[in-house]
N, C-alpha and C positions, 0 to 999 in steps of 0.2 A: 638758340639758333634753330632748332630742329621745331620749337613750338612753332615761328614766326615763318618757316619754310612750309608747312605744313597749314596755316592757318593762311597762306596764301593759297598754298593748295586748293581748297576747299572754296575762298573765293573766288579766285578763276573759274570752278566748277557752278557756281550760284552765276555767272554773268550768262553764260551758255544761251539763256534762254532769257532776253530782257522783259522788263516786266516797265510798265508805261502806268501814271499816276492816273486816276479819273478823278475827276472834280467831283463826282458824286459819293464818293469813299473818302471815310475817314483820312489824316495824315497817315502815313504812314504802309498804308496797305496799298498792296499790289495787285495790277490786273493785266494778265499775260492773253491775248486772242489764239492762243493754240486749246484746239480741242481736246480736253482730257477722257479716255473712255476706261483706262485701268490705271487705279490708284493701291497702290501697294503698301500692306503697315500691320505693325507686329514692336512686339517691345521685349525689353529684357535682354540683357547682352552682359554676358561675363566675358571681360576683356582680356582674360589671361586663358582663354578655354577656346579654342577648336571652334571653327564658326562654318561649317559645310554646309548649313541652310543659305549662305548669302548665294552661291551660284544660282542654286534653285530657283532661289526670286527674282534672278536677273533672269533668269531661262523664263521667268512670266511677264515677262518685256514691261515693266512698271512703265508711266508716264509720268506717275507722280510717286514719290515714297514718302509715307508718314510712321516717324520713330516716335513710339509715344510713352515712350519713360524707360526709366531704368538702361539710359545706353550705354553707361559704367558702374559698374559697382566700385564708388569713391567710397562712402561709409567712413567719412573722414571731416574734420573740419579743416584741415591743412590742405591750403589750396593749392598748396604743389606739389603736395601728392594726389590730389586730386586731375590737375594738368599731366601727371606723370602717366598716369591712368587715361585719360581722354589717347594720350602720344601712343599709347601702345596700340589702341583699336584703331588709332589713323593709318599706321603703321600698316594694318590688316589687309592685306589683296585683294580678298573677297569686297570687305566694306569699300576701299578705294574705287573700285569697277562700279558698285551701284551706288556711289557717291556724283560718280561720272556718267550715272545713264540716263539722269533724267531729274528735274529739279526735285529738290527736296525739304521736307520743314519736318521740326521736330519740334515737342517740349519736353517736359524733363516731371520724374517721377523722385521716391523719397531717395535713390540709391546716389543719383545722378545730382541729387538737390543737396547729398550729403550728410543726412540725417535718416537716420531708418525711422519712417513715418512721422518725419519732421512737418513743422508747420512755421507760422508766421512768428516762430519763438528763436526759431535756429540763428542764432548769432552771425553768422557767415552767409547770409542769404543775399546777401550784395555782392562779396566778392564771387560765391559761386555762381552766379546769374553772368556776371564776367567773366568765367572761367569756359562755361556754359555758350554766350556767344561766341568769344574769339574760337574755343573749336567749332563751331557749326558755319563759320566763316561773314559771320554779321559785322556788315562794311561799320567801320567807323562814327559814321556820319547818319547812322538809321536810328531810329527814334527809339528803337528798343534798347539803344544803349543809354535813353535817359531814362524811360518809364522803368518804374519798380515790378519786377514780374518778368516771364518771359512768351506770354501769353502773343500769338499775332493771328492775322487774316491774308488769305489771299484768293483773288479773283482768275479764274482759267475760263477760258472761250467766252463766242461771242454769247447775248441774251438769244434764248432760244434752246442753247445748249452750254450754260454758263454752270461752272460748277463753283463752289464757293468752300475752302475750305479754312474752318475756323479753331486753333489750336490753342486751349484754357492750361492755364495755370492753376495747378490744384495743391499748390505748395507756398508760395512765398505767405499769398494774405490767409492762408487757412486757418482757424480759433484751434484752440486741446480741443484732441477727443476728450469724453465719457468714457472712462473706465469702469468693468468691472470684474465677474468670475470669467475667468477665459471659458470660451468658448470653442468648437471645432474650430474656427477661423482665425481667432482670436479675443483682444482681450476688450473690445470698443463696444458701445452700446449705442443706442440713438437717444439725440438729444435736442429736443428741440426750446432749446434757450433759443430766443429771438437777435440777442445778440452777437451771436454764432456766426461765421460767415466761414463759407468754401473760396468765394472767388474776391473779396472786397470789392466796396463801393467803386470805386475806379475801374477795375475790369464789371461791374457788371453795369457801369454807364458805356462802356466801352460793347459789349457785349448784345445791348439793344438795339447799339449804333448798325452793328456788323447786321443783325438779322432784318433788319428793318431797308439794307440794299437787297437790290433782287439778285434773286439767283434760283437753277433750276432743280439743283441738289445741292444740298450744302451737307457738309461731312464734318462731325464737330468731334475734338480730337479729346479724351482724356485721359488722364494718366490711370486715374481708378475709375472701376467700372461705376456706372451712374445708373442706370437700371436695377441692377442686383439688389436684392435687399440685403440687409446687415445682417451678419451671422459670427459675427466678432472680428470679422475684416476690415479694412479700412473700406469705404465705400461713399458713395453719395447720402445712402442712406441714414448714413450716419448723423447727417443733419438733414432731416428731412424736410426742414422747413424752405432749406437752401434748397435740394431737389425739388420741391413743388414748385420754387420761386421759377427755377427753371424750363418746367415744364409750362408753366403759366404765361414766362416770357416768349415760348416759341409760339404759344398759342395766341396771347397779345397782339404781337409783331406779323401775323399772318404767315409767318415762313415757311414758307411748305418747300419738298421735300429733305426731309434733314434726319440723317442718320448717325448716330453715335458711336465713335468708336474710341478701345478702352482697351489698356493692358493688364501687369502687376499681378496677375494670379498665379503664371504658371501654369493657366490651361486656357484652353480654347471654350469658346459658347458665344451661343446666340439668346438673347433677352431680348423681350420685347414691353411694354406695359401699354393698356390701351386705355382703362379708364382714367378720365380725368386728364384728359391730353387731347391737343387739338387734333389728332390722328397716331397710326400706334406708331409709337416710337422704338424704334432697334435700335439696341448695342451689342454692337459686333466684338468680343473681348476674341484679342490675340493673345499670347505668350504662352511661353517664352522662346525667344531666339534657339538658342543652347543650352539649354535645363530642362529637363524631365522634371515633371512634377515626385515627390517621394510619397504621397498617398494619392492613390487612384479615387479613391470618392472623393468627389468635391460636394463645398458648404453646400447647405439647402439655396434652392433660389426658387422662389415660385415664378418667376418672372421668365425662367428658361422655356424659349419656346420651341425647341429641339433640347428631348430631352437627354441626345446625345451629348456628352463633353470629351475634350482630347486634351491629351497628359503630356504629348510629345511635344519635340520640337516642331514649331509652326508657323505659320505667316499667313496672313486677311489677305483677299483681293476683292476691289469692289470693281466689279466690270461694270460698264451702263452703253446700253444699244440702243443708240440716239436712233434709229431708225423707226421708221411709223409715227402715228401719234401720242401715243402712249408707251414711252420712252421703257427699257423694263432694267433693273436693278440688281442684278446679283450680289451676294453677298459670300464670300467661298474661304473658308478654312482648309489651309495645304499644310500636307506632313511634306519629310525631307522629301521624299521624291516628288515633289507637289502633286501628290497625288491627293483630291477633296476629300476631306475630312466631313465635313460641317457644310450644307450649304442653303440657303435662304433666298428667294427669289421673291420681288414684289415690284408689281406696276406703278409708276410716279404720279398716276394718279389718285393714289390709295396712302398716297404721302400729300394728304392736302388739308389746310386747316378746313372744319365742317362750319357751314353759315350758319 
């Protein structure tokens, strides 16, 4: 009773702000004409731990929030105790308020997927995918309750000042890593078998679809960071064939302005990579909600384009100042008292594929 009181909950929260089909989009994707100018997102949520960063981020007036993995630590293949887990952080007053402030979309990382750096092997990747919608309040009747995955898109404001935001599943279709000697990060290696896949065939037809509608920023969500390079973490890098695929579809598709953002580490950074990209591409990594990271140096990344990183509890806000011609883009890492941590600032014209 309490799941199905609660997973009402959460849909009444999702109606708030309706969202109207376009014939030019995909089934299944949504496009709301409310102007989005602060997008809020940050991952990693121990449900049983003290969450005093959620005021905070409601004190940053979010318009939109993006939860990008790990919003339970299940670490189970028992999907009822996995739902038991989901009931507790519903439960939570903080998250209930910024549930209620403003639309929200999430995807789900290994914690929340149920398998600590699970992939497309995890036996229960079906029922957790349902476990997964019914708390995030996905009606019945939405398409993501037939596709495999829980990957979606959704369209905010009008063209002009259209924000597009795109959330990958980097779990259900993902191939085994490459193991080897562990490493500071871990124990993964990069591998580039051609066989390999991050996102399967199905989301990356899905995926060309989404970049190839217009939009003036698009915000593309991942669970692990996709910039970074591999330093025994789980990472994009780790199948690099799959990141280049990546980088080459935003470039293909003409997409311009598209920024990346990523959780799972337990600290804050900004990455950027430029060569070999239709323009430089940022990944904004958050985390964690409520953990402190327990070693202060983080893995190498050459890609870090502030060579600052933050260990604490924290949360991403991407502000954008539709005003003028040249739209400008902040990018801002907040500790508890939201005070910037981390901040990156570039023109939306500086986000455009080069002719």
């Amino acid at each position: 009773m309490l799941l199905r009181s609660r997973t009402l909950f959460f849909a009444t929260v999702f109606t708030l702000i309706p969202f109207v089909a376009s014939s030019a989009e995909p089934a299944g994707d949504s496009v709301s004409e409310s102007v989005i100018s602060r997008v809020v997102f940050g991952s990693c949520i121990q449900q049983d731990r003290p969450t005093p960063i959620f005021p905070v981020m409601l004190s940053a007036k979010p318009e939109l929030l993006l939860f990008l993995g790990d919003n339970i630590y299940a670490d189970t293949a028992d999907i009822d105790v996995m739902r038991a887990k989901y009931d507790l952080l519903a439960k939570n007053n903080g998250f209930q308020a910024l549930m209620s402030a403003c639309p929200v979309m999430a995807t789900w990382d290994d914690h929340d997927y149920g398998l600590n750096d699970g992939g497309a092997s995890y036996p229960e990747r079906d029922a957790a995918q349902q476990a997964f919608l019914d708390f995030w309040g996905v009606p019945a009747d939405s398409p993501r309750r037939r596709q495999a995955g829980v990957y979606e898109a959704k369209m905010f404001g009008p063209p002009g000042k259209r924000v597009q935001v795109i959330m990958l599943d980097t779990r259900y279709f993902r191939s085994p890593l490459r193991k080897g000697t562990r490493q500071v990060g871990g124990p993964y290696l990069p591998d580039d078998d051609p066989e390999k896949t991050m996102l399967g065939e199905a989301q990356w037809k899905w995926l060309e679809q989404q970049l190839r509608l217009p939009a003036d920023v698009r915000v593309i969500a991942s669970g692990i960071q996709v910039v970074a390079e591999a330093a025994g973490q789980e990472t994009w890098s780790n199948l690099p064939h799959e990141r280049k695929r990546l980088f080459q579809l935003i470039q293909s598709t003409s997409a311009g302005g598209a920024i990346i953002v990523s959780g799972d580490r337990h600290w804050a950074e900004v990455s950027v990579v430029s060569d070999d990209v239709a323009y430089p591409l940022i990944d904004a990594t958050s985390s964690s909600f409520n953990q402190k990271h327990p070693r202060g140096t983080p893995t190498r990344n050459q890609f870090r384009v502030i060579e600052q990183t933050y260990h604490k509890e924290n949360f991403g806000v991407i502000s954008i100042d539709w005003n003028g011609v040249d739209p400008e883009v902040t990018i801002d890492i907040r500790d508890m008292t939201g005070t910037s941590q981390i901040k990156k600032a570039i023109r939306l014209s500086e986000l455009q594929p080069t002719k």
